[in-house]
N, C-alpha and C positions, 0 to 999 in steps of 0.2 A: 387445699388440693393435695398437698404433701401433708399425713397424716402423720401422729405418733403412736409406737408402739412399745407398747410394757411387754418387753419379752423373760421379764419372770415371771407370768404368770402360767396357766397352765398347757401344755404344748398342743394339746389340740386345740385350744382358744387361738391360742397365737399365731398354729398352721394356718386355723381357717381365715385371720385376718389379714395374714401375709397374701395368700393364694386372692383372697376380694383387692386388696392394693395394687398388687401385682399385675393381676386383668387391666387395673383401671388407669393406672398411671405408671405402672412401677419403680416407683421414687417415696420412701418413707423416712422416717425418723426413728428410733429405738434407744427408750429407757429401759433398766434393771437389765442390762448388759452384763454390770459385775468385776468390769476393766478395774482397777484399783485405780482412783484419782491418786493416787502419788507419781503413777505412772506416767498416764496422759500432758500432767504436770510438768515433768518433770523432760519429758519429751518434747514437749513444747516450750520449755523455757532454753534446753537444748539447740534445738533446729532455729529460734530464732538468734543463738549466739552464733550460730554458722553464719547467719544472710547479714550478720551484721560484721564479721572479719571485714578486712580490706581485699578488693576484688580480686588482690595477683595470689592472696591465702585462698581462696575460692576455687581460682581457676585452676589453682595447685594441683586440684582434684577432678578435672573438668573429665569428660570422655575421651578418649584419644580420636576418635572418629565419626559420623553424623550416626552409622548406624551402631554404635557401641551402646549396650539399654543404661550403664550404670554410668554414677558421676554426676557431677555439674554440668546444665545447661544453664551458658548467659539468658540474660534477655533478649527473648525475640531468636532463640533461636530453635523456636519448636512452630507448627502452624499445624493446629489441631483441626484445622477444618479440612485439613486436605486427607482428613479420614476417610471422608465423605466424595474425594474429588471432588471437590468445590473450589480448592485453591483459596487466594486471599493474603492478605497482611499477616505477618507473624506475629505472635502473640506478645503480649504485654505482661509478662513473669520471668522470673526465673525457677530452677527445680534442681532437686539435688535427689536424684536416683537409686534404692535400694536393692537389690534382686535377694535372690534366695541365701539364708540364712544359716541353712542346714542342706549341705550337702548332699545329695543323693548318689546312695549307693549302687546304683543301674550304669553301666557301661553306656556311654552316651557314642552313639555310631553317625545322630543327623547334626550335619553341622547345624543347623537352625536351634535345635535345643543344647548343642555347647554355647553358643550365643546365649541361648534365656539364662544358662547356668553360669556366665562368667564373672570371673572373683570382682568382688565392690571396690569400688576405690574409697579411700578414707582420707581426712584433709590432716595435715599430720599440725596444722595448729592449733586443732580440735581433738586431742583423743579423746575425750570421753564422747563424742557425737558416735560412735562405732558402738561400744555397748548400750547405749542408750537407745537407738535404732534397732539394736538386734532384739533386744526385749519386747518393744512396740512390735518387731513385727509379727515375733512369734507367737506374743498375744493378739493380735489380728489375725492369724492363721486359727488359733482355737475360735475365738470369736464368728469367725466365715465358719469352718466347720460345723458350729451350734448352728449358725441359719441356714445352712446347705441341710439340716437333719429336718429344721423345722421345716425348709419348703420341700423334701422330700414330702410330709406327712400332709402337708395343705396341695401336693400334688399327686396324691393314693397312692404312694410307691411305697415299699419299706422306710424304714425312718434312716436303717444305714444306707441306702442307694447310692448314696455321692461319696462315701466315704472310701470306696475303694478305690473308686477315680482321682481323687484330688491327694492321694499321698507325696506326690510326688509334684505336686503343682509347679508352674513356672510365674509361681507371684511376683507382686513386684510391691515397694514402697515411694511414695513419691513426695518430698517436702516440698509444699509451693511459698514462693514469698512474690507479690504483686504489690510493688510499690509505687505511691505517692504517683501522681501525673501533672507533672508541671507546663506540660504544654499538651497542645489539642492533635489525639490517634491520627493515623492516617485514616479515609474513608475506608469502614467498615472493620477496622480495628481492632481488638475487644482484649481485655485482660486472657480470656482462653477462648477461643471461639468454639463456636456451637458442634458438637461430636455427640456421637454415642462413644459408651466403653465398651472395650472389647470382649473382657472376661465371662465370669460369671455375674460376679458380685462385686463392688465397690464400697468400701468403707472409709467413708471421708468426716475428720475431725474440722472444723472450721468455727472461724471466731463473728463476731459482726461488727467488722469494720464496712464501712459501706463500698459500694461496687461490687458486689457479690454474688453466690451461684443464683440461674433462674432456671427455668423447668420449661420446657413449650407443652403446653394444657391443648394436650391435641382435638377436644368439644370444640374450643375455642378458635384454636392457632393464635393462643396470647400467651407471651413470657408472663411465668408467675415467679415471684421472689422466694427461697428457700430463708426462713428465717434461722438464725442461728439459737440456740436451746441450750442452756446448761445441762451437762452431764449426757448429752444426747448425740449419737451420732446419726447422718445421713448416711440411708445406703438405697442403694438402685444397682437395679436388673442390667445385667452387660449386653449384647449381642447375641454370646455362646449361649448364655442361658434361656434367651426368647427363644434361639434356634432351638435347643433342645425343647422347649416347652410348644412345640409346634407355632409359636405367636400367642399363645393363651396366658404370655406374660410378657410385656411391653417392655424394650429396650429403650427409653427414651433422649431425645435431644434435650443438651444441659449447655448452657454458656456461663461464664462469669463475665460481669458487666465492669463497663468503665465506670469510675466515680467524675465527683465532678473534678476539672481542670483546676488546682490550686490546695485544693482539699486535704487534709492530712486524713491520708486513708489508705495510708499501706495495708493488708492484707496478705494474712498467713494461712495457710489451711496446711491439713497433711492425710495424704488418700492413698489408700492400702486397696490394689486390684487383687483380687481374688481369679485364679486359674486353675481348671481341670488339668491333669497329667498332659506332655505333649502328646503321648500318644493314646490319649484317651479318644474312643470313638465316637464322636455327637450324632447318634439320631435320633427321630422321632422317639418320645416317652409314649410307650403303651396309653397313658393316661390321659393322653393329650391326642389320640387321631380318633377317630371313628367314619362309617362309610360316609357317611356325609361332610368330613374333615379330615382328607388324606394328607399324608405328610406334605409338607410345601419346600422341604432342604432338602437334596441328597445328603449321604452320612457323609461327614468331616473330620479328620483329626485337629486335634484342639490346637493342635501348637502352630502348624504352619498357620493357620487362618490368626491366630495373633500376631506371628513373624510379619503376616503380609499388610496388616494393619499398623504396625509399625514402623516400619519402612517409610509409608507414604508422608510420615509427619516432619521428618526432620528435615 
């Protein structure tokens, strides 16, 4: 169901088989990316000497407040299904928050986009976690930008289309670490419960300890497991981008699952959200209406419609 994709090969192959995934599930895999494995590496041996301090070097760093984006959140103090208004159990992780990396030069007047833009906090008995994130993220940012060019081209637009949009993006970085379960959830539970993302784009690195992400195979309405791939990451269609694509590209539900109760099966992933400018305009893409397929969104700005999706989680 979750396919993979060799995105070195040639950009119209690769448009056209983003633009067919996309339609059908929008949840893929992608090789010949080009990330440097010293990075990834190196990143990841990083983030998990963070989840491993002592909790009060942790908290050091924590958020000052529920809607503050950056920082440490404990355990269970995030409940991703209440994306959805659905409510439920808080989640069974914890996450250490990145936002943007590169300042932006534009006078910021909304408070909501001082918010996306506020300074990171850094755990000070970790300095080298601060460069070692900022690198990851700014190769995530090229990274999305390559796939934002390719699904410009498997969407008939120009190949730059997004690229004047997303200069200025309100991305975001997220370390997950989801540990071990030594006693049984509360009903309904889940390491992260079931959401869509908000963004555009998501780019999630993840290992295969078990309890891990599953996909709802909407043919179906059955979770499908996301397997984990060397050198491959996962990525999937956010919200902002099915709106922009009229629905002619599927935002889909994603949960990560409990393992079993006794299990050594901590779990680490780290997932880079991809976002248009705040004040970029989302509407319909010419290439996605026709008389028989008129827009389904009024036009949106990009930023608040994340702000407001954020909010509802913490």
């Amino acid at each position: 169901m979750v396919p993979v994709i060799d995105i070195s090969r040639n950009e119209t192959a690769v448009a056209r088989d983003l633009d067919d995934v996309c339609r059908d599930v929008g949840f893929f895999q992608i090789t010949g990316h080009a990330v440097e494995n010293a990075l990834l590496e190196r990143t990841w041996s990083t983030v998990r000497s963070f989840f491993d301090l002592p909790l009060a070097e942790r908290l050091a760093a924590e958020r000052p407040r529920p809607d503050y984006p950056f920082g440490y959140v404990p355990i269970a103090g995030e409940t991703l299904s209440n994306s959805l208004g659905e409510g439920g159990a808080p989640d069974l992780k914890e996450i250490f928050n990145v936002g943007p990396v590169r300042r932006t030069s534009t006078t910021l007047t909304d408070p909501d986009e001082e918010l996306l833009f506020s300074p990171n906090l850094w755990p000070r008995a970790l300095p080298e976690l601060r460069p070692v994130l900022e690198d990851y993220f700014l190769a995530m940012e090229a990274l999305s930008a390559r796939l934002l060019r390719l699904s410009a081209i498997g969407l008939g637009l120009e190949p730059d289309f997004f690229a004047m949009r997303i200069d200025r993006g309100t991305n975001a970085l997220r370390a997950l670490n989801y540990p071990s379960q030594d006693c049984e959830a509360l009903p309904g539970q889940l390491r992260a419960g079931a959401h869509t993302d908000y963004g555009t784009l998501t780019v999630l690195r993840q290992d295969a300890a078990p309890g891990g992400l599953e996909v709802l195979d909407h043919r179906t309405e059955s979770w499908v497991s996301v397997p984990s791939i060397d050198d491959a990451f996962v990525i999937n269609v956010g919200d902002m981008l099915a709106q922009w694509t009229n629905d002619r590209w599927r935002s889909t539900l994603h949960r990560v699952v409990n393992p079993e109760v006794g299990a050594m099966a901590r779990r680490q992933s780290i997932a880079f959200f991809h976002n248009a400018n705040f004040d970029c305009e989302v509407a319909c893409l010419p290439t996605c209406t026709s008389p028989t397929n008129p827009p389904r969104y009024a036009a949106v700005q990009a930023g608040p419609h994340l702000v407001s999706k954020f909010r509802r989680t913490g």
